[in-house]
C-alpha positions as CSV (number, residue, x, y, z in Angstrom):
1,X,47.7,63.5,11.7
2,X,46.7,60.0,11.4
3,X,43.6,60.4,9.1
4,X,45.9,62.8,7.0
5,X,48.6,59.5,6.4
6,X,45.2,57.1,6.1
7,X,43.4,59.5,3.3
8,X,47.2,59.9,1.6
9,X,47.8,56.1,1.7
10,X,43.9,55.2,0.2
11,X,44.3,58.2,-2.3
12,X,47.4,56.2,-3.5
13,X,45.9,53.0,-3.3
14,X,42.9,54.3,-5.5
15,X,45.3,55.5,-8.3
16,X,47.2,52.4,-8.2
17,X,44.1,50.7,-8.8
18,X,43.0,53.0,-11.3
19,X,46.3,53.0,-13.4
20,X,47.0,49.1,-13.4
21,X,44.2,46.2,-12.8
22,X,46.0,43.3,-11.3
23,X,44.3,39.8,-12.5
24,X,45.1,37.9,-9.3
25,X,44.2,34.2,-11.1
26,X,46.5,34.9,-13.5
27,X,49.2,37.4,-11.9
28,X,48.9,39.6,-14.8
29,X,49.0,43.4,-14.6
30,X,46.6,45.2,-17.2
31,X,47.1,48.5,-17.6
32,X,44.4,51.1,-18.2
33,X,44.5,53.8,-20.5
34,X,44.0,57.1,-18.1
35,X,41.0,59.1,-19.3
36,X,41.6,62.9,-19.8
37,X,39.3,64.8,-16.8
38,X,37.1,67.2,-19.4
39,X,37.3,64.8,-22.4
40,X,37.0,61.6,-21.1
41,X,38.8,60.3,-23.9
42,X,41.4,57.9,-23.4
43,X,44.8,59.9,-22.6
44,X,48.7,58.5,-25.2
45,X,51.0,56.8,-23.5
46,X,53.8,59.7,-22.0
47,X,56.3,56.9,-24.1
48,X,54.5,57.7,-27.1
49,X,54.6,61.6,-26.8
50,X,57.6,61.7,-26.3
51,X,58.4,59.5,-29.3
52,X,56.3,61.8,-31.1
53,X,57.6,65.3,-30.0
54,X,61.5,63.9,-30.8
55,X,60.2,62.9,-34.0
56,X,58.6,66.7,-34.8
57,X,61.8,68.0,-33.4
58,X,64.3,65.9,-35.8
59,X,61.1,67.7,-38.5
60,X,61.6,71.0,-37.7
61,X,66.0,70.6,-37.4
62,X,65.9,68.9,-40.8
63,X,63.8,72.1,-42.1
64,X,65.8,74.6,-40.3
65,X,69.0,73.2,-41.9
66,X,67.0,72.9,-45.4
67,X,66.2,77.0,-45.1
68,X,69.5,77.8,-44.1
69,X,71.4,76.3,-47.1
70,X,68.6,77.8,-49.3
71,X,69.7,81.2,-47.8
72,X,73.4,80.8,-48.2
73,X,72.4,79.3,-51.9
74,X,70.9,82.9,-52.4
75,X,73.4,84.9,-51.1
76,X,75.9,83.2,-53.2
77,X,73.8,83.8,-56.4
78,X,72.8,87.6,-55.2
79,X,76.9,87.7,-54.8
80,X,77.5,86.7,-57.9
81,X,74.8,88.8,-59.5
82,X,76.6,91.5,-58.0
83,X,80.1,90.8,-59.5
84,X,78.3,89.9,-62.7
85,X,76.9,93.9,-62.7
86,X,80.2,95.0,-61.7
87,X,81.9,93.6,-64.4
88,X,78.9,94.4,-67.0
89,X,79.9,98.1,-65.4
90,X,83.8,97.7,-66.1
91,X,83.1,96.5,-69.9
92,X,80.5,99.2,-70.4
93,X,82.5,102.2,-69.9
94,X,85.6,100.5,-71.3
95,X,83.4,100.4,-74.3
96,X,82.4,103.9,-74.3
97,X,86.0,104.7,-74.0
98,X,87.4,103.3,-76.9
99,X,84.4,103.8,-79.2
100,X,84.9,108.0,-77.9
101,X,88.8,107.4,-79.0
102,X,87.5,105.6,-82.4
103,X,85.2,108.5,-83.0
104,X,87.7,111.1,-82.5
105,X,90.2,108.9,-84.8
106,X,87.7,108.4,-87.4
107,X,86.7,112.6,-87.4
108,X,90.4,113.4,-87.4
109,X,90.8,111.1,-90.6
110,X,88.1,113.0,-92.2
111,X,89.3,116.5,-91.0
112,X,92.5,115.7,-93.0
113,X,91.6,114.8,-96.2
């Protein structure tokens, strides 16, 4: 039980040392950059990821909200369309209607001479 607490407190110890390099002259803490294990390339800052996923978030909402007033702008216009051809429809066959009445008029003008 005791090596178990020795070989948890040096594992510690090690990543303490590994994260931050104290300069004892000077009392300064340096920090390392963590490498990632299979890259070995130096891993961000957590601070800046997550600086850099709210930022691609605020992206994304700003599109969303962009698309979704396109969409209601086109279902206004398709609306509108679709009154326009509904009242295209109305004057249509009112037109037919009185050019039918004007034809009869005009055949029963010339019946009567």
């Amino acid at each position: 039980m005791y090596a178990k607490k020795t070989v948890c407190w040096c594992a510690i110890f090690l990543a303490l040392c590994i994260i931050a390099n104290c300069d004892i002259s000077t009392n300064n803490i340096i920090q390392r950059k963590l490498l990632h294990p299979y890259t070995l390339k130096p891993m961000p800052d957590p601070y800046e990821l997550l600086d850099n996923l709210r930022k691609q978030v605020l992206v994304k909402e700003e599109q969303l909200i962009k698309t979704e007033q396109i969409n209601k702008n086109f279902e206004k216009m398709i609306e509108l369309v679709n009154i326009l051809g509904q009242v295209d429809s109305f004057l249509t066959d009112k037109t037919r209607t009185m050019i039918k009445k004007l034809a009869i008029l005009t055949d029963a003008d010339v019946k009567i001479d």
